[in-house]
C-alpha positions, 0 to 999 in steps of 0.5 A, spaced: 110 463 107 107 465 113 101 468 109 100 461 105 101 457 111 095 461 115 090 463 110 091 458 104 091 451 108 085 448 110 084 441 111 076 440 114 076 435 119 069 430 117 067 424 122 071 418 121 064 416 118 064 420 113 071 419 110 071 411 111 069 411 104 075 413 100 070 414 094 067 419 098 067 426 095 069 429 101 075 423 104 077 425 096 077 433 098 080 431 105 086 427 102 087 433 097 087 439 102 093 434 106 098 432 101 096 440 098 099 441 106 105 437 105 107 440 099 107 446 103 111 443 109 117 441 103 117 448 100 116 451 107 123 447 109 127 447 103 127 454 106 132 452 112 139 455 111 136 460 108 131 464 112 132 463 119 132 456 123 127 458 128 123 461 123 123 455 118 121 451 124 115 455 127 112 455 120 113 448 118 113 445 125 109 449 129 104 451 125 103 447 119 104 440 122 102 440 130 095 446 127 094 441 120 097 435 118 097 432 125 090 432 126 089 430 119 094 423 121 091 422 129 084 421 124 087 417 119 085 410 122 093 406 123 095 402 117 098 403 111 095 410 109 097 413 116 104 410 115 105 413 108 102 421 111 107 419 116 113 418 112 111 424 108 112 427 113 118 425 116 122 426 109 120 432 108 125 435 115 132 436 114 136 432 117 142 437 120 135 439 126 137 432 128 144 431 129 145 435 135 139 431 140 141 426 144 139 419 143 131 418 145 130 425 145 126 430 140 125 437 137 120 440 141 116 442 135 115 434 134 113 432 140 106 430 139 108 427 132 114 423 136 109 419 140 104 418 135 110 414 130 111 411 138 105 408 138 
């Protein structure tokens, strides 16, 4: 897993110029490599209760999430796009990381996507 998740996930970043136009060969490719990503994340996570939590969580989260996916949402422009890459990512995290964190509180991982869905 740990040899997918750094050398076979690649999500180019374009100028938000670029990727505008969803027609674009290079939004299409762009879109591609990131639901490409979130199918790993599910497959990476499916592993919890398995593997060790914290590994399952320094995979998917650290690195997976903060290194690929959340550049890839923070440049989707807000809208029904960046809610639905959102929600497909929030789907994919098993409940049980959050059934001992105090109410308004977050796993550490997903800080940075936290304040992304408050805003």
């Amino acid at each position: 897993m740990k040899k997918s998740v750094e050398e076979d996930v690649f999500i180019p970043l374009y100028p938000k110029s670029t990727v505008k136009d969803k027609s674009s060969l290079h939004s299409k490719f762009q879109e591609r490599r990131f639901w490409s990503a979130v199918k790993l994340l599910s497959n990476v996570v499916l592993w919890d209760g398995i593997v060790q939590e914290d590994k399952v969580r320094d995979l998917g989260l650290s690195k997976l999430l903060n290194r690929y996916l959340l550049l890839n949402i923070l440049n989707t422009p807000l809208g029904p796009d960046n809610i639905e890459k959102c929600n497909k990512v929030v789907a994919c995290l098993p409940e049980r990381w959050f059934q001992d964190l105090k109410d308004g509180s977050a796993l550490p991982e997903l800080l940075n996507f936290s304040q992304h869905l408050l805003q």
